[in-house]
N, CA, C and O atoms as a GROMACS GRO file, in nm:
protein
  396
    1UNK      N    1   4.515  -4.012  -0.554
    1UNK     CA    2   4.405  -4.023  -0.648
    1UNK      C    3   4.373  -3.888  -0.711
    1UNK      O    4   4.302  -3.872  -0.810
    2UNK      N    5   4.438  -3.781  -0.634
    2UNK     CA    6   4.331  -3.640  -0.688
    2UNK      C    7   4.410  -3.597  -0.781
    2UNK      O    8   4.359  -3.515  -0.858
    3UNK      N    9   4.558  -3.638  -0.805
    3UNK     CA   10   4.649  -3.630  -0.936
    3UNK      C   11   4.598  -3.706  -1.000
    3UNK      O   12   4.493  -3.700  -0.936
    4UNK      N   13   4.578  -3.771  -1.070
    4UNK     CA   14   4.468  -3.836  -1.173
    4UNK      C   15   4.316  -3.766  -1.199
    4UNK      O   16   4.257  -3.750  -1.306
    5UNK      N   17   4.283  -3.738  -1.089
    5UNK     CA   18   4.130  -3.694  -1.133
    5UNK      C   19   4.123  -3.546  -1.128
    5UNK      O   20   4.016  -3.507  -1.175
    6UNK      N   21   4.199  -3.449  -1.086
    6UNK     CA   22   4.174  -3.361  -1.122
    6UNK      C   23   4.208  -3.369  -1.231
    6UNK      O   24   4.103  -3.388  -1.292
    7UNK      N   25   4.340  -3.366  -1.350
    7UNK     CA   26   4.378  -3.301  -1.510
    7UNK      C   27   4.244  -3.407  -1.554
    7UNK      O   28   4.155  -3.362  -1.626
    8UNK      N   29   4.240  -3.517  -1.515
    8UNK     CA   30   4.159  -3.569  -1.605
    8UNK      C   31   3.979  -3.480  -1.594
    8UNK      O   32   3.901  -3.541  -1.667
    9UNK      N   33   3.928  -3.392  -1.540
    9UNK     CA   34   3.811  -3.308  -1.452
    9UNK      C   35   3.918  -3.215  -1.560
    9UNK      O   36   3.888  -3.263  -1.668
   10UNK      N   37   3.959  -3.175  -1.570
   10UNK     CA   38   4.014  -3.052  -1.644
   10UNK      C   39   3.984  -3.040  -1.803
   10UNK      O   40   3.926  -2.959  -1.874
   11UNK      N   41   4.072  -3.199  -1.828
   11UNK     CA   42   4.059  -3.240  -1.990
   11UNK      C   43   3.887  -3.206  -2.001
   11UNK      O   44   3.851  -3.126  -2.087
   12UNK      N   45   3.797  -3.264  -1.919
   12UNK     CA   46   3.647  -3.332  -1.941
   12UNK      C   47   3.624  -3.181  -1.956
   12UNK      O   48   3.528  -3.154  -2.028
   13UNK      N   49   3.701  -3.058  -1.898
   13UNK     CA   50   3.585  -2.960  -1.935
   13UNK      C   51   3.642  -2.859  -2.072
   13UNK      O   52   3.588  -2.772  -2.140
   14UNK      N   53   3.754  -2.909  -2.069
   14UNK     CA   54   3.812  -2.813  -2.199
   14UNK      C   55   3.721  -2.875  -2.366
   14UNK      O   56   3.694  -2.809  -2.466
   15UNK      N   57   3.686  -3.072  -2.328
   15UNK     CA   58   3.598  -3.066  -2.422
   15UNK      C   59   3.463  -3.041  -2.430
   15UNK      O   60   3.404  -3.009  -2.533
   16UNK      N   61   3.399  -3.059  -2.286
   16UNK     CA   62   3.298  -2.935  -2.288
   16UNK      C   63   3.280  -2.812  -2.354
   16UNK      O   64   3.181  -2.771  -2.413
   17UNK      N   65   3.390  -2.759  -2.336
   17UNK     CA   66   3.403  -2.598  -2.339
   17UNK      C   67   3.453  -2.633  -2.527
   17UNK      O   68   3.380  -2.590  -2.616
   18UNK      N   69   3.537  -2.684  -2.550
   18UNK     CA   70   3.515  -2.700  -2.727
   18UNK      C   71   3.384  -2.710  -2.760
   18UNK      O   72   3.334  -2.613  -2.817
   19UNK      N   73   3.308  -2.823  -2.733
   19UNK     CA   74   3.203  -2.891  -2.748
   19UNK      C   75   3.063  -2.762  -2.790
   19UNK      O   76   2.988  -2.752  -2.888
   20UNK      N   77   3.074  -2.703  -2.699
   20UNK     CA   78   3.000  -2.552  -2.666
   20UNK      C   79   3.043  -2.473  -2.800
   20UNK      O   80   2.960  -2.406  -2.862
   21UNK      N   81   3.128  -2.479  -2.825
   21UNK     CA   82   3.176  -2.344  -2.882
   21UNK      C   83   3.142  -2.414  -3.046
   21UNK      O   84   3.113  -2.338  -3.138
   22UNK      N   85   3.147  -2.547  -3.064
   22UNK     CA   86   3.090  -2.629  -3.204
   22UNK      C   87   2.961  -2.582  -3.172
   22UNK      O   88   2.925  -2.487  -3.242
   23UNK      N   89   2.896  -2.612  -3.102
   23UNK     CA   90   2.690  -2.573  -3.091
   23UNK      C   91   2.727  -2.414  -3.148
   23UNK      O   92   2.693  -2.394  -3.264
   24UNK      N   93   2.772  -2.338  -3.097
   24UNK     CA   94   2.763  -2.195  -3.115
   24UNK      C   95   2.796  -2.167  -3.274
   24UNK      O   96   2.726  -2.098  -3.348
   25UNK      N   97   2.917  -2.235  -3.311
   25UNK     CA   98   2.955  -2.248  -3.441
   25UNK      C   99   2.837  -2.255  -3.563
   25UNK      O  100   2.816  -2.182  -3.660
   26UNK      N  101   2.755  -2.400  -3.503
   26UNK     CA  102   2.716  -2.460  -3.592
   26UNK      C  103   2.546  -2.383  -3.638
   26UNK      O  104   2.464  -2.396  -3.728
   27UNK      N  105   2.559  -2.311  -3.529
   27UNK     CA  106   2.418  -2.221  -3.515
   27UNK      C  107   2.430  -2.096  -3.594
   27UNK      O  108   2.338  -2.059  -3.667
   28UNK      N  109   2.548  -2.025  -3.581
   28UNK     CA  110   2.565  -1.921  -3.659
   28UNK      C  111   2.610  -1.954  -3.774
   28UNK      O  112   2.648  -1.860  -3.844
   29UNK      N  113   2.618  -2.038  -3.808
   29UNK     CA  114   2.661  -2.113  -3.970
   29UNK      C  115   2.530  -2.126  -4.052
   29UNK      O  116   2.506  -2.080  -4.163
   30UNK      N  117   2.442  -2.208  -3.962
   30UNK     CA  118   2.267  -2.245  -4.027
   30UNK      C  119   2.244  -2.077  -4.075
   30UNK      O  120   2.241  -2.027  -4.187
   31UNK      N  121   2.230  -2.029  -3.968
   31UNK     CA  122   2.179  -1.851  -3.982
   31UNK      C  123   2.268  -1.810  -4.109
   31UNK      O  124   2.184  -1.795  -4.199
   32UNK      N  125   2.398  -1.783  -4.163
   32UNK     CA  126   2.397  -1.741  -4.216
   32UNK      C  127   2.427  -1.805  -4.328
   32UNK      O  128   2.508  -1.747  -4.401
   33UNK      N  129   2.360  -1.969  -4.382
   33UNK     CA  130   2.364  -2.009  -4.476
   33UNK      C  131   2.189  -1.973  -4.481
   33UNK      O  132   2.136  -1.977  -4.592
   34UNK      N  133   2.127  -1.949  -4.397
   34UNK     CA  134   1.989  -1.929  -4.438
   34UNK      C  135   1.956  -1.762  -4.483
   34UNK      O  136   1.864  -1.744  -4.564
   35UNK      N  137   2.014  -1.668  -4.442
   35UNK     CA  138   2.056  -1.526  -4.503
   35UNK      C  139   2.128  -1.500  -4.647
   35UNK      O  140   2.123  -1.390  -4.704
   36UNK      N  141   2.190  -1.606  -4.695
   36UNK     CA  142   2.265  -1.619  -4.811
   36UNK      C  143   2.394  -1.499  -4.789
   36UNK      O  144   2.429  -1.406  -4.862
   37UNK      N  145   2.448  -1.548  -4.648
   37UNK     CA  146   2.551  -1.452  -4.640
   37UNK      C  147   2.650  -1.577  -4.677
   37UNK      O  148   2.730  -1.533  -4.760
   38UNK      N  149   2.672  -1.682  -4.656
   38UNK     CA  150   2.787  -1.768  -4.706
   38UNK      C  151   2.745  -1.873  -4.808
   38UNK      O  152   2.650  -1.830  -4.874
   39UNK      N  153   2.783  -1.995  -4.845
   39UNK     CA  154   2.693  -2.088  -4.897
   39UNK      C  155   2.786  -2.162  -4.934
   39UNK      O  156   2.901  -2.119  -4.929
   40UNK      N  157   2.756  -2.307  -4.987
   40UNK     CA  158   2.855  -2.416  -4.966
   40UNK      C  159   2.944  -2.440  -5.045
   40UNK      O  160   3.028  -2.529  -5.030
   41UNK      N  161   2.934  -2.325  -5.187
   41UNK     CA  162   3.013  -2.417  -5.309
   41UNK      C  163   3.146  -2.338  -5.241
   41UNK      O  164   3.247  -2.389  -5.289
   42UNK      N  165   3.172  -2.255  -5.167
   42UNK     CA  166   3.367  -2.193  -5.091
   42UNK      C  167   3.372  -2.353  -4.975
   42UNK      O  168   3.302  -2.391  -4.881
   43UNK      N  169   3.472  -2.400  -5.033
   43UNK     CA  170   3.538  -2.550  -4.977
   43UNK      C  171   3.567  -2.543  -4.831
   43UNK      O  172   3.564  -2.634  -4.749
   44UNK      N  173   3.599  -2.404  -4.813
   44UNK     CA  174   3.654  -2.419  -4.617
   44UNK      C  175   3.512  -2.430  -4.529
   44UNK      O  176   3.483  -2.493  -4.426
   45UNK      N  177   3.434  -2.339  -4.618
   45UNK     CA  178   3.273  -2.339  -4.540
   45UNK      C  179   3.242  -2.473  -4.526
   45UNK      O  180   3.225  -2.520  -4.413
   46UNK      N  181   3.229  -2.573  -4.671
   46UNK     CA  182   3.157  -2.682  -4.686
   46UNK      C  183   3.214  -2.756  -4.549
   46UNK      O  184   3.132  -2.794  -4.465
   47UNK      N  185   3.356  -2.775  -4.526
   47UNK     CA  186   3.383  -2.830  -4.419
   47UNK      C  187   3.415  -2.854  -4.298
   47UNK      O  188   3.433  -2.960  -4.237
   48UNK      N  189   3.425  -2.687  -4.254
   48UNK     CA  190   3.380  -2.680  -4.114
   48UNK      C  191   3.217  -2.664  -4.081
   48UNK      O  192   3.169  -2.631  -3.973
   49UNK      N  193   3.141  -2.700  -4.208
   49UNK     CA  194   2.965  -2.747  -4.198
   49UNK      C  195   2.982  -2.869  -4.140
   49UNK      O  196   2.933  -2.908  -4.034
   50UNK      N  197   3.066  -2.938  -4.225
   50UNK     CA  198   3.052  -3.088  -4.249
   50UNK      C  199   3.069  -3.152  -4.101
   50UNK      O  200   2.981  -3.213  -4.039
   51UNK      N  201   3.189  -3.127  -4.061
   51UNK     CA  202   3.257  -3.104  -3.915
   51UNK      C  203   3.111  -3.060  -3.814
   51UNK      O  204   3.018  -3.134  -3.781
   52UNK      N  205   3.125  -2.959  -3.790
   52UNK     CA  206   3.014  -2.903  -3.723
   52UNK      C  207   2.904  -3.000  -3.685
   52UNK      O  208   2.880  -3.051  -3.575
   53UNK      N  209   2.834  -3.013  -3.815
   53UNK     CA  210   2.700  -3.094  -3.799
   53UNK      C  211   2.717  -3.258  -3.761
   53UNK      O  212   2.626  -3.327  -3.715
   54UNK      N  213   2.840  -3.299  -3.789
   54UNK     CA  214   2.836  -3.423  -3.786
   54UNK      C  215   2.894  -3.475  -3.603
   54UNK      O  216   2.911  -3.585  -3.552
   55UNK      N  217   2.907  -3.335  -3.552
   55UNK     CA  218   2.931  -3.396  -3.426
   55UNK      C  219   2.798  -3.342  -3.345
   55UNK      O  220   2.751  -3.419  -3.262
   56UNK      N  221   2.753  -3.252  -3.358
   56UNK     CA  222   2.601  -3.166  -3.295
   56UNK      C  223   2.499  -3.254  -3.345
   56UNK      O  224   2.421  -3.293  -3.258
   57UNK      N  225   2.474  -3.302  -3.481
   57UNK     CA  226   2.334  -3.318  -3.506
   57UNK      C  227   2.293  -3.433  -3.452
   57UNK      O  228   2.173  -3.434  -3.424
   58UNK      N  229   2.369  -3.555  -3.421
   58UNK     CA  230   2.307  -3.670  -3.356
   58UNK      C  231   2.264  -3.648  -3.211
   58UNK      O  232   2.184  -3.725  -3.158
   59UNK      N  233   2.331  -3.516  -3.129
   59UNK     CA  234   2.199  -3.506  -2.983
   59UNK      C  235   2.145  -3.398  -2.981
   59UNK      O  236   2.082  -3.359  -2.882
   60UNK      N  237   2.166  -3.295  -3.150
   60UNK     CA  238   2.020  -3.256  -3.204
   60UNK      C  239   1.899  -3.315  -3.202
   60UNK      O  240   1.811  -3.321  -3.116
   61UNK      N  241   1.908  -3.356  -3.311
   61UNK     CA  242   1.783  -3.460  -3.370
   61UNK      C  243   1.762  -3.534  -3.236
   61UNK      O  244   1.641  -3.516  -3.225
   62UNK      N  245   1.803  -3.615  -3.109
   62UNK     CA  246   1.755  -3.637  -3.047
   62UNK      C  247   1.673  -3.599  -2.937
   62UNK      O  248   1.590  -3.653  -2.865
   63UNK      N  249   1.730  -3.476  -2.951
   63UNK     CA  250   1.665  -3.339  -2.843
   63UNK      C  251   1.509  -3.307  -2.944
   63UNK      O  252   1.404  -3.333  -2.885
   64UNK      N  253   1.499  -3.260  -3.072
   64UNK     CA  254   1.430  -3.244  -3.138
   64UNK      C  255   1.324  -3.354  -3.140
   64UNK      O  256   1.222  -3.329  -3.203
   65UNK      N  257   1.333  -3.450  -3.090
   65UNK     CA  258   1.230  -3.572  -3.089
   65UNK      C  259   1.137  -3.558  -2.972
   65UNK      O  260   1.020  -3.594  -2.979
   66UNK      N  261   1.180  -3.514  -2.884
   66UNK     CA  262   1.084  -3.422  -2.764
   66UNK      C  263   1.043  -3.298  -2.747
   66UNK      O  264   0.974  -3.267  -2.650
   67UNK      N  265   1.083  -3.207  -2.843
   67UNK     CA  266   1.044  -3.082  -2.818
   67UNK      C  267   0.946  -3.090  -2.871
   67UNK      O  268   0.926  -3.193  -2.937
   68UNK      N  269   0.846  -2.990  -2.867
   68UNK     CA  270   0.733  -2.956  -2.976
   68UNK      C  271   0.722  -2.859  -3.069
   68UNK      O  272   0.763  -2.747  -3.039
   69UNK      N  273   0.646  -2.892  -3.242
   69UNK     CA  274   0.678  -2.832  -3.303
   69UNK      C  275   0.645  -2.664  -3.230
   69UNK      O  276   0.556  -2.631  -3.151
   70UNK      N  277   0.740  -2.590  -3.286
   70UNK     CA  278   0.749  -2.402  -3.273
   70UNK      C  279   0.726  -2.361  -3.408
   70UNK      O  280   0.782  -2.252  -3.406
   71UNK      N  281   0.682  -2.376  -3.523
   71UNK     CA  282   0.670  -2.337  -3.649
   71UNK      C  283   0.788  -2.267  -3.732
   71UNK      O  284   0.778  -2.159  -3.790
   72UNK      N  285   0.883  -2.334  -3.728
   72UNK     CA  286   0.976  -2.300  -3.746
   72UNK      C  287   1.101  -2.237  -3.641
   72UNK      O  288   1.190  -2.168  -3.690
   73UNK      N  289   1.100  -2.253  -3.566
   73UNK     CA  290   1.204  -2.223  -3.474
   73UNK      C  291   1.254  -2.342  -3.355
   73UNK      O  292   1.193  -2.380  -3.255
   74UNK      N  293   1.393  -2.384  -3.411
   74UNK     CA  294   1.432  -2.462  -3.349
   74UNK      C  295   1.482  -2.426  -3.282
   74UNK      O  296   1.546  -2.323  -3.305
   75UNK      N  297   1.490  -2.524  -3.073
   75UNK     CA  298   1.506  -2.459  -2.944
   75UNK      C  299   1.616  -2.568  -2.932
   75UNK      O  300   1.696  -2.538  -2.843
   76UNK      N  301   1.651  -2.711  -3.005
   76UNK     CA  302   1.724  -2.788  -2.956
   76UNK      C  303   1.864  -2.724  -2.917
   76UNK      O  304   1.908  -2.754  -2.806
   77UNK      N  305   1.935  -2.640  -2.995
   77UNK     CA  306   2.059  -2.571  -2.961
   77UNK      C  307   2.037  -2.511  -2.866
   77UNK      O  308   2.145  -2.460  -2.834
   78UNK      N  309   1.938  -2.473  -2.773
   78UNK     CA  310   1.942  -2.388  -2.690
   78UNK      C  311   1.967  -2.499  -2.525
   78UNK      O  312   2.017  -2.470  -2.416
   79UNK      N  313   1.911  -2.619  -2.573
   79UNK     CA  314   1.872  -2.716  -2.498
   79UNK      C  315   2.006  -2.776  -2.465
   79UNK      O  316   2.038  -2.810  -2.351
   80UNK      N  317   2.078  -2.788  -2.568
   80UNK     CA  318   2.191  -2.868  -2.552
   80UNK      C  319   2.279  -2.802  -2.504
   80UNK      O  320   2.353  -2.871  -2.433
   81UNK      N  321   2.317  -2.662  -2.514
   81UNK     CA  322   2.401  -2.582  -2.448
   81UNK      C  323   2.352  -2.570  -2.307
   81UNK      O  324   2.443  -2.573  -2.224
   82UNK      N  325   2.250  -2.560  -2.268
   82UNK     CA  326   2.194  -2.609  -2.126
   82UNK      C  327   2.233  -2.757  -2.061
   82UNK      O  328   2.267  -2.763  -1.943
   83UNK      N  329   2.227  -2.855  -2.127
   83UNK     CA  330   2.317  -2.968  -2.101
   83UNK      C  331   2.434  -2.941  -2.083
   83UNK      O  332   2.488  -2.947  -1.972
   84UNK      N  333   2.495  -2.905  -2.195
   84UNK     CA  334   2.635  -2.862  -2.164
   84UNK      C  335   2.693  -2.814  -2.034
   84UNK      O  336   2.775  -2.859  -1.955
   85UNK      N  337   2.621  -2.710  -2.041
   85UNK     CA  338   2.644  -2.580  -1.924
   85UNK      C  339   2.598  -2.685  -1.751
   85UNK      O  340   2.648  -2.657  -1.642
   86UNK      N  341   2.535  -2.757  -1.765
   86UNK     CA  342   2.531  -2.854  -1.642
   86UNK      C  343   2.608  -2.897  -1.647
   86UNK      O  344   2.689  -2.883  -1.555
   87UNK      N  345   2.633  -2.971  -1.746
   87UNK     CA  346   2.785  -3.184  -1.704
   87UNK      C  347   2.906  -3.017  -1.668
   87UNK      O  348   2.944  -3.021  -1.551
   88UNK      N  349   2.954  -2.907  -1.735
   88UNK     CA  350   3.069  -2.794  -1.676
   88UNK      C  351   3.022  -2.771  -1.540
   88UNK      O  352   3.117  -2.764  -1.462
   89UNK      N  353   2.906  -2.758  -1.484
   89UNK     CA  354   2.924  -2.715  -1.366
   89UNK      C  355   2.923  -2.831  -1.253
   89UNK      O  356   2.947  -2.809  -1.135
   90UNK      N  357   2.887  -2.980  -1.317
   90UNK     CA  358   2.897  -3.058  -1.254
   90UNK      C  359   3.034  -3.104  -1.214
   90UNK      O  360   3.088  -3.101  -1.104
   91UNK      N  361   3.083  -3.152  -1.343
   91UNK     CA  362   3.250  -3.162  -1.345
   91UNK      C  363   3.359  -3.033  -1.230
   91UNK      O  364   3.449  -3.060  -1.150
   92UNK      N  365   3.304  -2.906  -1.266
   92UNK     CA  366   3.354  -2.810  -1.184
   92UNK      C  367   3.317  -2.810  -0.986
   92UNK      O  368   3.405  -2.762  -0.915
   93UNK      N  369   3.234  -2.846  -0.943
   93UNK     CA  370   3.164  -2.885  -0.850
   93UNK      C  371   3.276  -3.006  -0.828
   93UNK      O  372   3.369  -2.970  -0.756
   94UNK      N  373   3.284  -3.118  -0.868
   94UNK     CA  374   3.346  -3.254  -0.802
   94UNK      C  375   3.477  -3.199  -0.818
   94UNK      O  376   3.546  -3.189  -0.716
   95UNK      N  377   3.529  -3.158  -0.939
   95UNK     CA  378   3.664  -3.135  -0.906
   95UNK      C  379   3.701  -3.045  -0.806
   95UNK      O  380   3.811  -3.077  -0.761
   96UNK      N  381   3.641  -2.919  -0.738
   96UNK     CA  382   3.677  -2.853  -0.659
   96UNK      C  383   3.699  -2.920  -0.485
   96UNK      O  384   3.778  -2.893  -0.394
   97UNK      N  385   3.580  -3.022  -0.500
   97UNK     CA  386   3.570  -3.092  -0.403
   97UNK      C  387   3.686  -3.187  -0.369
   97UNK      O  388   3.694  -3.238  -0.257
   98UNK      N  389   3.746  -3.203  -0.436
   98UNK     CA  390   3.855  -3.314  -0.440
   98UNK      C  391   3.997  -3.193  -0.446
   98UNK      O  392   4.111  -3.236  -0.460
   99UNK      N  393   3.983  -3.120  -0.440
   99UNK     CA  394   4.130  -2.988  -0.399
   99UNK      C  395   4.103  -2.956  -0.221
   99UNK      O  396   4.177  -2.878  -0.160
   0.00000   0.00000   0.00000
């Protein structure tokens, strides 16, 4: 059984670990479309935005439905990389257990 569940404990964290690195992406993208250091009409930007947001913002906005307003400063990215950073250490935890 532990040939099966470990690569598969492996796969689960490499998309974690992508997964993470889109939040990080998609955060320093907002920032510097809000600096007017990039902006959407250059085609590669528009669509690693497009990309980006369309896999983050649906457990954005759901994270954002419980936080409270900060007057402008959104904490959900901070929240979700904290999710993140658990299901990796959870996944890391069972798989070690099973070696």
């Amino acid at each position: 059984m532990d040939v099966v569940l470990v690569p598969l404990f492996q796969v689960l964290l490499a998309i974690l670990n992508i997964y993470e690195l889109i939040v990080v992406v998609t955060v320093v993208m907002s920032w510097l479309f809000h600096f007017n250091v990039i902006n959407y009409s250059n085609q590669f930007v528009r669509i690693v935005w497009d990309i980006c947001s369309k896999l983050t913002e649906p457990l954005l906005s759901r994270i954002r439905q419980f936080l409270p307003d900060m007057g402008g400063i959104d904490l959900s990215p901070i929240v979700l990389l904290l999710v993140v950073f658990f299901l990796q250490s959870v996944v890391q935890q069972l798989m070690f257990k099973l070696v």
